[in-house]
N, C-alpha and C positions, 0 to 999 in steps of 0.2 A: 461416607455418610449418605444419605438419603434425601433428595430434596424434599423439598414441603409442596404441599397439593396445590395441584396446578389442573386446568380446563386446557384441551386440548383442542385447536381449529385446525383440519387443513382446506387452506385455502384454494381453488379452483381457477383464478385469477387475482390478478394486480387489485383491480373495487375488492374485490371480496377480503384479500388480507386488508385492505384499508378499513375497511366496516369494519373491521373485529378487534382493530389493533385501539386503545387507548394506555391510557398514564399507568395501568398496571399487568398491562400485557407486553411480552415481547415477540420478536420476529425466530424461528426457526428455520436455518438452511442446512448448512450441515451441524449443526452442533457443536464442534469441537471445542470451541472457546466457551459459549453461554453455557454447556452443559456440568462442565469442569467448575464452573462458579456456582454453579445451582448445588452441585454438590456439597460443597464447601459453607452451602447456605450464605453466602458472600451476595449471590443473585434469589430474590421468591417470588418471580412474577406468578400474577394469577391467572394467568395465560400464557401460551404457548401459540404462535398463529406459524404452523409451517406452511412454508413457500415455496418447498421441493421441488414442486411437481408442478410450480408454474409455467408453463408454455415461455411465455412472452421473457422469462429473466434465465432463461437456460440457450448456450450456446454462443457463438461469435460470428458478426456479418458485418460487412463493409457497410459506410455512409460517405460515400466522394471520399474524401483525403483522412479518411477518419475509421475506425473499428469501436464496435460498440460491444460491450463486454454484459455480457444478461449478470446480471448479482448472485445468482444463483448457480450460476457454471462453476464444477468441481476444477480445482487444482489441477486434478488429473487431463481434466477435459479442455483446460487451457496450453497445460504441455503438450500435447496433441494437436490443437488446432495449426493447420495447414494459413491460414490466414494471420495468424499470430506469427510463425517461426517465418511466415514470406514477410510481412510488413512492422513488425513491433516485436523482432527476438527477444528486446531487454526484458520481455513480461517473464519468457521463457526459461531466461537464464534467473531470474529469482524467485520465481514460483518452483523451481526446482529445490531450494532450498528451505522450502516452509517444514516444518518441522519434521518428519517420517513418510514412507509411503501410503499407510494407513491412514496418517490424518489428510495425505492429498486427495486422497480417493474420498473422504465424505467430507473435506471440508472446501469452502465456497470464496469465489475470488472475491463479491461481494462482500460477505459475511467477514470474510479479515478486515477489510478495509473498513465497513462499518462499525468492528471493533475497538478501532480506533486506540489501542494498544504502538504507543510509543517503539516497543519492541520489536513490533512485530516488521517482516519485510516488504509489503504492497500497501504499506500507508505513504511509506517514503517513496517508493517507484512513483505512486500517484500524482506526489508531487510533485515531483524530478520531471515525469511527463505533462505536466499544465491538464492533466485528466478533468473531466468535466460529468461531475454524479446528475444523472437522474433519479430524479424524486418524486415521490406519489403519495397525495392527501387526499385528505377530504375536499379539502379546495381547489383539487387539480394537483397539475404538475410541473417542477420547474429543473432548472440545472442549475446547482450548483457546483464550481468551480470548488478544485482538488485545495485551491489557496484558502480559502472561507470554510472550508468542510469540517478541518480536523479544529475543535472547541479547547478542550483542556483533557486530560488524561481518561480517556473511553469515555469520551466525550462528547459529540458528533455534531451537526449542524438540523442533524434529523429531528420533527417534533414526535409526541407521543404516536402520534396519526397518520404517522409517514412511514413509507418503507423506501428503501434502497433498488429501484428497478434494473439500472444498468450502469455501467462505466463507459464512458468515450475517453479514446486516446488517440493521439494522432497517427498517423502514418510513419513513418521513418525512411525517407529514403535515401540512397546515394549519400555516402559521404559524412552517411551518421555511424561513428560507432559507440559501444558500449559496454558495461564492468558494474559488477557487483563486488564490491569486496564486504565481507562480512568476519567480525572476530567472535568467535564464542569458546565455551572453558570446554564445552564436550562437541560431537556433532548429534547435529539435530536440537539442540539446545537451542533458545531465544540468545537475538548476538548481543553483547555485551558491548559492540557498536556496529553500524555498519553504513558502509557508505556507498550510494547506485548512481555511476555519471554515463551520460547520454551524450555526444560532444559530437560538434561536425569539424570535420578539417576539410580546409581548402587551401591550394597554394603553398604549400609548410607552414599554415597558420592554422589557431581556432577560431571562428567564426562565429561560435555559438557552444553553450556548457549551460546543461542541467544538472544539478547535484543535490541530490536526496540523502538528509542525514536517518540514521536509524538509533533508538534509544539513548538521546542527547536532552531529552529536553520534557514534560508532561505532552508534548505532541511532535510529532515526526517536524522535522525540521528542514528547509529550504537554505542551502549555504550561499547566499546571494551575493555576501562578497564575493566570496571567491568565484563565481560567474563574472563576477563584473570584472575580476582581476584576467581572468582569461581572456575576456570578448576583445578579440582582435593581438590578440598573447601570438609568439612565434611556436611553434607545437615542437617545442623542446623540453629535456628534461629539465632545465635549470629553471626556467621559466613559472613550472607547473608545479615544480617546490618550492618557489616563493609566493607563488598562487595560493597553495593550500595552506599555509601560516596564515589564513585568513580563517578557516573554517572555524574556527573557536568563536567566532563573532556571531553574535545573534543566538548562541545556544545556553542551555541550562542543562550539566549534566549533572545524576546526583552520584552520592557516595552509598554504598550497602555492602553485603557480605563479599560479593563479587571482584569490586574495583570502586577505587577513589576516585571522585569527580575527575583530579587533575589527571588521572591516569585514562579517564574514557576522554577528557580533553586531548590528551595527545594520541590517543587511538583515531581520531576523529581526523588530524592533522594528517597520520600517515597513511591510514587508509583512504582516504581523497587524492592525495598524492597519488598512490595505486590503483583508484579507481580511474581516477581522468587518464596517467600514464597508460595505461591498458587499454582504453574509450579511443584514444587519441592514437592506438596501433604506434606506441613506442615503444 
């Protein structure tokens, strides 16, 4: 299909998409997801404000203990970054799995995350790392925290007037590791569940577990029991499988053509189990 007529902005800077963006315009970075709906006529904003080509939201640099991620830096350009595969691999390891190579080459690490799509992989990472969004209005700019971000299903914390400038994540050092596990019917497909743990070991124990669910719930979900069942757990396998019979807690998953709720609930159970076991180098 064709979408419906649309104005076209591109933006020069961060103010500039700000000025142009209201209640019936959207943001343009790579397109892959907003354009796929426009098609569909699902999406008709009456604007278009691309950000492509903004300086300030492209690329990855250090702040002390922290990496700041521009919104607008491709897929591509984050599997690459040297600052990323030295201090924050886990971005690596599952941005490598966002859907094709085509769509990592125009589509935006920002741009997923602001989509806010349940499904998708770097809403849950976001969470899993305590990531922390900047935001840019008319009123200025503030950070919002990866836990406040994600609203209800493509849904976001963002107003009409606001765009998405960068992502911060923490450092990783020493004694972090980490595991994507993701189940889906084909590859390259959206996962049908997926689970990202981030986990420190020390001493033959865990010390600390992040864990990001993926397509559980109308927003990416935080398996906080099962954090809480780890913290201070002996980093054994018996241990981390009765850890993960907690993951069902706090989530909502649905039923469709795919798989039954109970069946992405105990997807949800094993792949955490195999995400921590992996994170935790067992």
């Amino acid at each position: 299909m064709i979408p419906a007529q649309f104005e076209y902005v591109r933006a020069g800077s961060v103010d500039e998409a700000v000025a142009a963006l209201n209640e019936d315009a959207k943001v343009l970075a790579g397109g892959q997801s907003l354009l796929p709906l426009m098609r569909l006529r699902l999406a008709y904003p009456e604007a278009l404000v691309d950000v492509s080509r903004v300086e300030e939201m492209r690329g990855v640099r250090e702040d002390g203990d922290r990496l700041v991620i521009g919104a607008a830096t491709t897929h591509y350009e984050v599997l690459r970054d040297q600052l990323i595969r030295t201090h924050c691999p886990v971005i690596a390891e599952v941005t490598a799995t966002v859907a094709d190579p085509a769509v990592r080459h125009r589509g935006t690490f920002g741009g997923s995350i602001a989509h806010a799509d349940p499904a998708g992989d770097l809403p849950a990472l976001a969470l899993a790392l305590d990531a922390s969004m900047t935001v840019a209005g008319r009123n200025g700019r503030r950070e919002v925290p990866a836990a406040e971000f994600f609203v209800d299903y493509l849904q976001t914390a963002l107003a009409p007037d606001e765009v998405l400038v960068a992502v911060s994540v923490p450092k990783l050092g020493d004694g972090w590791g980490h595991r994507y596990e993701k189940f889906n019917r084909v590859a390259q497909a959206w996962a049908m569940v997926g689970a990202v743990a981030v986990v420190h070991r020390s001493n033959g124990s865990i010390g600390s577990a992040r864990i990001g669910l993926v397509n559980v719930g109308s927003t990416p979900v935080r398996a906080a029991a099962v954090e809480a069942a780890l913290a201070g757990a002996e980093a054994s396998p018996d241990a981390v499988a009765a850890a993960a019979e907690s993951a069902t807690e706090g989530i909502a998953p649905t039923t469709d053509i795919h798989a039954s709720a109970e069946y992405r609930a105990h997807l949800a159970r094993v792949l955490t189990r195999r995400a921590v076991t992996a994170a935790a180098g067992m």
